[in-house]
N, CA, C and O of each residue as an XYZ file, in Angstrom:
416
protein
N       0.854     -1.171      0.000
C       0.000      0.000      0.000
C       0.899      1.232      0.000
O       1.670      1.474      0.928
N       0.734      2.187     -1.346
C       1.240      3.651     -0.888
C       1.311      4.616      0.093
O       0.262      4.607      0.737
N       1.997      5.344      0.439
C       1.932      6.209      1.233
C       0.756      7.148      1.366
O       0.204      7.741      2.294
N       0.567      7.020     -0.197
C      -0.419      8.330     -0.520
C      -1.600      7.413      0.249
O      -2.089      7.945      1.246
N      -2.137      5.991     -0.150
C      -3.140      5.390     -0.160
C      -3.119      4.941      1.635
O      -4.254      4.681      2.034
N      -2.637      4.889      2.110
C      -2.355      4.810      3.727
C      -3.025      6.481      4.483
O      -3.792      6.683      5.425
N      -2.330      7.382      3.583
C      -3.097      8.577      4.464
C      -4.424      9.294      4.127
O      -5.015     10.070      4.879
N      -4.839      8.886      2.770
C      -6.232      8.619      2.191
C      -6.733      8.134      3.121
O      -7.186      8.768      4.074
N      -6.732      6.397      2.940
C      -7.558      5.805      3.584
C      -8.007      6.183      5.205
O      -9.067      6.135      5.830
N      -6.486      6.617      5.548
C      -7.020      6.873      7.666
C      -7.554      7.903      7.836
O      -8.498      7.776      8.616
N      -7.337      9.461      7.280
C      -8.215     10.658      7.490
C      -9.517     10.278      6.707
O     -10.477     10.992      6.993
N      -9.723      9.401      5.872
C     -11.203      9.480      5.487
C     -11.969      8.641      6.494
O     -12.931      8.973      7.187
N     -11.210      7.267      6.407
C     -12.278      6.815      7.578
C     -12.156      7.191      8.907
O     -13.101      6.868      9.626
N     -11.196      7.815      9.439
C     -11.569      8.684     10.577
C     -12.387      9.705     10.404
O     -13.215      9.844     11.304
N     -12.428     10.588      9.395
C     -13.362     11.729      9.162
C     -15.035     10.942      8.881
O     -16.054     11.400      9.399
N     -15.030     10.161      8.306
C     -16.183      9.549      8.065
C     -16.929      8.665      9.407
O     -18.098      8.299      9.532
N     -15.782      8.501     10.301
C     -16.208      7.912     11.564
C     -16.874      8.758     12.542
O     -17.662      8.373     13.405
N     -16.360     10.315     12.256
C     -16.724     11.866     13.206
C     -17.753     12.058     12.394
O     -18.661     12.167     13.218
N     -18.271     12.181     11.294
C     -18.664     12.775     10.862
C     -20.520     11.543     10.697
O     -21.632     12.049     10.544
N     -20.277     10.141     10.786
C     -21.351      9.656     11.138
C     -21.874      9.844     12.377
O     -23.097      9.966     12.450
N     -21.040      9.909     13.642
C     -21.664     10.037     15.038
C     -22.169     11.209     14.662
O     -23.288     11.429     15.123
N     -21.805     11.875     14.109
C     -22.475     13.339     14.233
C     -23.889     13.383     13.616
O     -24.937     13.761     14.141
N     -23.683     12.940     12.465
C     -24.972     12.978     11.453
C     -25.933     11.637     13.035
O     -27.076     11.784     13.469
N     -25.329     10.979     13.287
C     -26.621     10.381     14.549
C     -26.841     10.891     15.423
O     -27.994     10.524     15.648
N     -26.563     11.557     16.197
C     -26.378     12.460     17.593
C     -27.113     13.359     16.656
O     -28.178     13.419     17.271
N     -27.307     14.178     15.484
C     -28.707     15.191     15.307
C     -29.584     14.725     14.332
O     -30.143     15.429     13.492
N     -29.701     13.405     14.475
C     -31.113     12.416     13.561
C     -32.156     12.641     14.308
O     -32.463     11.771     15.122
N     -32.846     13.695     14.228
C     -34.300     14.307     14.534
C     -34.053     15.194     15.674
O     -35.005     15.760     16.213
N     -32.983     15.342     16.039
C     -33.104     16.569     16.907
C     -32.614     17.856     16.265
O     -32.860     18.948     16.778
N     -31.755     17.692     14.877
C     -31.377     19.384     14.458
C     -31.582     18.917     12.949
O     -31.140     17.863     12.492
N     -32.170     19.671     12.391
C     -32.102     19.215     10.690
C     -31.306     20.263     10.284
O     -30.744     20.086      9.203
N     -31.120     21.214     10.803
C     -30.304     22.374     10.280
C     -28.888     21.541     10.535
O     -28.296     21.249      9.496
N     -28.436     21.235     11.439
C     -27.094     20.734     12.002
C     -26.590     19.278     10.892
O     -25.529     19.268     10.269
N     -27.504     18.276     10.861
C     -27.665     17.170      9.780
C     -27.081     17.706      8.626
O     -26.058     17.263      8.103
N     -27.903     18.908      8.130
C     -27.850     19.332      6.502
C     -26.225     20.142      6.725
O     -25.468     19.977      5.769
N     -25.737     20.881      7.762
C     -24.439     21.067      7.831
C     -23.617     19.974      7.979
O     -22.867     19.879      7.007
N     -23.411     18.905      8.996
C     -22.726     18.020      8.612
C     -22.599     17.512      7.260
O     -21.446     17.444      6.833
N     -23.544     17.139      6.492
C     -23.912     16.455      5.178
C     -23.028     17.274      4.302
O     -22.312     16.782      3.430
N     -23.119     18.694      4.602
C     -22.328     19.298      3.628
C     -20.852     19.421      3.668
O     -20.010     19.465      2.771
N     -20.759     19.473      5.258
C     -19.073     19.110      5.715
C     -18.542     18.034      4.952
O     -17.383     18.056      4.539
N     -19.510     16.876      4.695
C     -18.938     15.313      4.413
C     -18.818     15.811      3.261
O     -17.690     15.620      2.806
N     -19.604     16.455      2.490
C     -19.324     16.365      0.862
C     -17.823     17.023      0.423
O     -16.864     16.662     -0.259
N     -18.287     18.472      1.411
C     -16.732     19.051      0.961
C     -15.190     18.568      1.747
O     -14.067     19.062      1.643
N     -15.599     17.616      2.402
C     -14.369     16.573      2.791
C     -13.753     15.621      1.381
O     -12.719     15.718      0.719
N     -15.060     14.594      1.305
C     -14.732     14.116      0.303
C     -14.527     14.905     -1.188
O     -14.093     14.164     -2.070
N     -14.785     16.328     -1.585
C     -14.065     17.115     -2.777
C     -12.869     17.342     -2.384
O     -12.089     16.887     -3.221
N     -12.349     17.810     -1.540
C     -11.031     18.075     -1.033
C     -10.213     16.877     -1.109
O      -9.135     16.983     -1.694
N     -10.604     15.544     -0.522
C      -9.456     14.504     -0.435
C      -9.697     14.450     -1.689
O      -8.508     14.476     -2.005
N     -10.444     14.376     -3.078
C     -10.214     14.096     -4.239
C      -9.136     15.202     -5.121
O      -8.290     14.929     -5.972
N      -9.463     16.269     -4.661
C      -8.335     17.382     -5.073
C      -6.931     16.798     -4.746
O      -5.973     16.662     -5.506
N      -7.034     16.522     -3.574
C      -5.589     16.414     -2.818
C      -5.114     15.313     -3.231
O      -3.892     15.299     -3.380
N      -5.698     14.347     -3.475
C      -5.178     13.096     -4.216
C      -4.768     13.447     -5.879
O      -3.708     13.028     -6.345
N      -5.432     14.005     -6.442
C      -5.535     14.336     -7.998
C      -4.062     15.058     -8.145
O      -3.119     14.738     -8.870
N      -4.187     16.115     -7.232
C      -2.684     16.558     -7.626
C      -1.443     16.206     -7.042
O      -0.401     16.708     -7.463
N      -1.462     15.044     -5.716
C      -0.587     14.276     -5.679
C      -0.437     12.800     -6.752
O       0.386     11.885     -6.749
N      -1.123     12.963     -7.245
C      -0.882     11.639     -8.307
C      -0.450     12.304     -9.818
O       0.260     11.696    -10.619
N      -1.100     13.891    -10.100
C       0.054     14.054    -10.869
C       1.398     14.826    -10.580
O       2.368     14.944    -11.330
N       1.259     15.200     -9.619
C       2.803     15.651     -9.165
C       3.687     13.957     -9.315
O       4.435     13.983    -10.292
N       3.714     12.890     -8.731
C       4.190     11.880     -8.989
C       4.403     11.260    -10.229
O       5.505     10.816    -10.549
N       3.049     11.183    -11.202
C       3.279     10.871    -12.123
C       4.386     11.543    -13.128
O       5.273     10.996    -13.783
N       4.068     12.745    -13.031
C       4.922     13.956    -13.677
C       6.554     13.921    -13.293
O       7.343     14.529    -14.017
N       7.034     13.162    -12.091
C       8.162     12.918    -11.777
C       8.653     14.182    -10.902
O       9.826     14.323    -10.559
N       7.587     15.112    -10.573
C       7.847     16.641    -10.003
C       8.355     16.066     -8.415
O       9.060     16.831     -7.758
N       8.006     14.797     -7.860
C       8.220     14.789     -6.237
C       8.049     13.278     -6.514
O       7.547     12.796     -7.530
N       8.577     12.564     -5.386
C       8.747     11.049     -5.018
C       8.096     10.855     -3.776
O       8.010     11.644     -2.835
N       7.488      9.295     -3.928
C       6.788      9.017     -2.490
C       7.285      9.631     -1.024
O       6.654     10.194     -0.129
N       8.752      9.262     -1.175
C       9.591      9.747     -0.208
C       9.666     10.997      0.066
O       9.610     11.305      1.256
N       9.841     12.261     -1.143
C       9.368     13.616     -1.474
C       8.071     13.957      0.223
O       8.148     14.701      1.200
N       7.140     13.025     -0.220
C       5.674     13.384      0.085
C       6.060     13.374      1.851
O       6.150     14.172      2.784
N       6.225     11.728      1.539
C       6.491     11.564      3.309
C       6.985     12.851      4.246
O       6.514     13.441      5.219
N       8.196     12.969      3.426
C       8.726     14.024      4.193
C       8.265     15.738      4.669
O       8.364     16.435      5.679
N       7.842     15.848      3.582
C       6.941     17.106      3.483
C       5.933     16.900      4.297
O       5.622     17.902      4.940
N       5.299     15.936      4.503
C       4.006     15.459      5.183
C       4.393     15.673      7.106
O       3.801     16.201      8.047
N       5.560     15.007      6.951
C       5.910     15.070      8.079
C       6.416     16.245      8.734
O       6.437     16.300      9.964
N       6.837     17.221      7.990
C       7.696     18.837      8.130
C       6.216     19.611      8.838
O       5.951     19.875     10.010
N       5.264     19.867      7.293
C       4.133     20.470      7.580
C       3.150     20.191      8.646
O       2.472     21.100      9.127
N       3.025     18.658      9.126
C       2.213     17.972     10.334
C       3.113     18.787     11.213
O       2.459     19.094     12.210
N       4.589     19.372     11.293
C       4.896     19.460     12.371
C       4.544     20.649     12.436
O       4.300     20.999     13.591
N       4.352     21.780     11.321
C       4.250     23.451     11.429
C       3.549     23.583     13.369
O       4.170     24.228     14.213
N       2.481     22.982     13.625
C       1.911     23.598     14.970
C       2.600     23.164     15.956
O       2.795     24.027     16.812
N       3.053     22.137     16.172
C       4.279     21.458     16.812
C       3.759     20.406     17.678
O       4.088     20.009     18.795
N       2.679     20.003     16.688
C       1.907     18.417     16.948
C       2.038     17.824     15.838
O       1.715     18.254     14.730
N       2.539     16.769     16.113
C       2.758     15.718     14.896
C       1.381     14.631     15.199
O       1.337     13.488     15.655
N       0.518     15.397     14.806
C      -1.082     14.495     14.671
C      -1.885     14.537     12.988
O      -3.106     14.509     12.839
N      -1.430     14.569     12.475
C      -2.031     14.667     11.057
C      -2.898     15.168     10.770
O      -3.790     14.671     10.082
N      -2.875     16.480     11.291
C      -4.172     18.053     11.464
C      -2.861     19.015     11.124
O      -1.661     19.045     11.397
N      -3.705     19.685     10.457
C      -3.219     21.157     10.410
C      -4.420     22.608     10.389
O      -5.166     22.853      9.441
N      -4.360     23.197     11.332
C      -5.599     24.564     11.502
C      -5.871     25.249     10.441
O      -4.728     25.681     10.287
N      -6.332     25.609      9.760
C      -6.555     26.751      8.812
C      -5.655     27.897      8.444
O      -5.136     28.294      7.400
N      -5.678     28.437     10.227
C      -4.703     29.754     10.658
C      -3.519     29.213     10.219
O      -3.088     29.796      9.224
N      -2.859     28.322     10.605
C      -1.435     27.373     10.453
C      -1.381     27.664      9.053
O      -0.562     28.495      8.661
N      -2.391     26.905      7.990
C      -2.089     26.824      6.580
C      -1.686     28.436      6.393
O      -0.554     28.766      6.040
N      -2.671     29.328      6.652
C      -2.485     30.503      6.123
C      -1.448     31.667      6.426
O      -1.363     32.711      5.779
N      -0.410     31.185      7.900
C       0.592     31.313      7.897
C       1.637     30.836      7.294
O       2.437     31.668      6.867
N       1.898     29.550      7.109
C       2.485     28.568      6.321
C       2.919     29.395      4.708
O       4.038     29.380      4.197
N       1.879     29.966      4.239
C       1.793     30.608      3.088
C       2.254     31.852      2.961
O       2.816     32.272      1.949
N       2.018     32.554      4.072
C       2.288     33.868      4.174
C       1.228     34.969      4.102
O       1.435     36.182      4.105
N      -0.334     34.117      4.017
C      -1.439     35.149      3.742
C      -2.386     35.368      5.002
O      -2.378     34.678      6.021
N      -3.027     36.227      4.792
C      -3.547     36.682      5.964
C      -4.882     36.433      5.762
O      -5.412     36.294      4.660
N      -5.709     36.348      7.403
C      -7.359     35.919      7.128
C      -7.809     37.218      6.542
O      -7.284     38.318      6.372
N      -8.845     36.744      6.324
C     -10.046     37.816      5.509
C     -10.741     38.260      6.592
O     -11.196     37.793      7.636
N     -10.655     39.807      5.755
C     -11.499     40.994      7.610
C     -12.402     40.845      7.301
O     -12.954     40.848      6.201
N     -12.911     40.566      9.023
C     -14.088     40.294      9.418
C     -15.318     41.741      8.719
O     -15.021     42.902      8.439
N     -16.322     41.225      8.654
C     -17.308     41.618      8.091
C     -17.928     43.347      9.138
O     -18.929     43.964      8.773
């Protein structure tokens, strides 16, 4: 099994594991909350398909190596200085150098 296909598989079915208790814990008590989870799940699963799509052609393309990934994987898991396979939003958008969007 790939690297890539190892960290696919565990954030989805962990995300899919949070994300069913949830959808049960508001099965007739919040339909508003349901229809937000539901939409969380969808744009989970668009995202891991992004994130896979352009790690498979970065690889294919010869631009980075499994090993490439690992490592990077492991640098960026560390940006908050938890090596848990999360990264915050805020984190990414430091990481980058950009700043949040003013508040309304």
């Amino acid at each position: 099994m790939s690297l890539i296909d190892i960290f696919t598989n565990t954030r989805q079915a962990s995300q899919t594991r949070r994300l069913q208790t949830e959808f049960e814990y508001s099965t007739g008590r919040d339909v508003r909350g349901a229809a937000k989870a539901q939409r969380v799940a969808e744009n989970v699963g668009e995202l891991n398909l992004l994130m896979l799509v352009t790690m498979r052609a970065l690889l294919d393309k010869g631009v980075v190596t499994y090993e490439d990934l690992g490592r990077y994987f492991a640098q960026i898991d560390a940006i908050d200085g938890k090596a848990d396979g999360k990264i915050t939003l805020e984190d990414v958008r430091n990481a980058l150098g950009l700043r949040a969007p003013a508040s309304p």
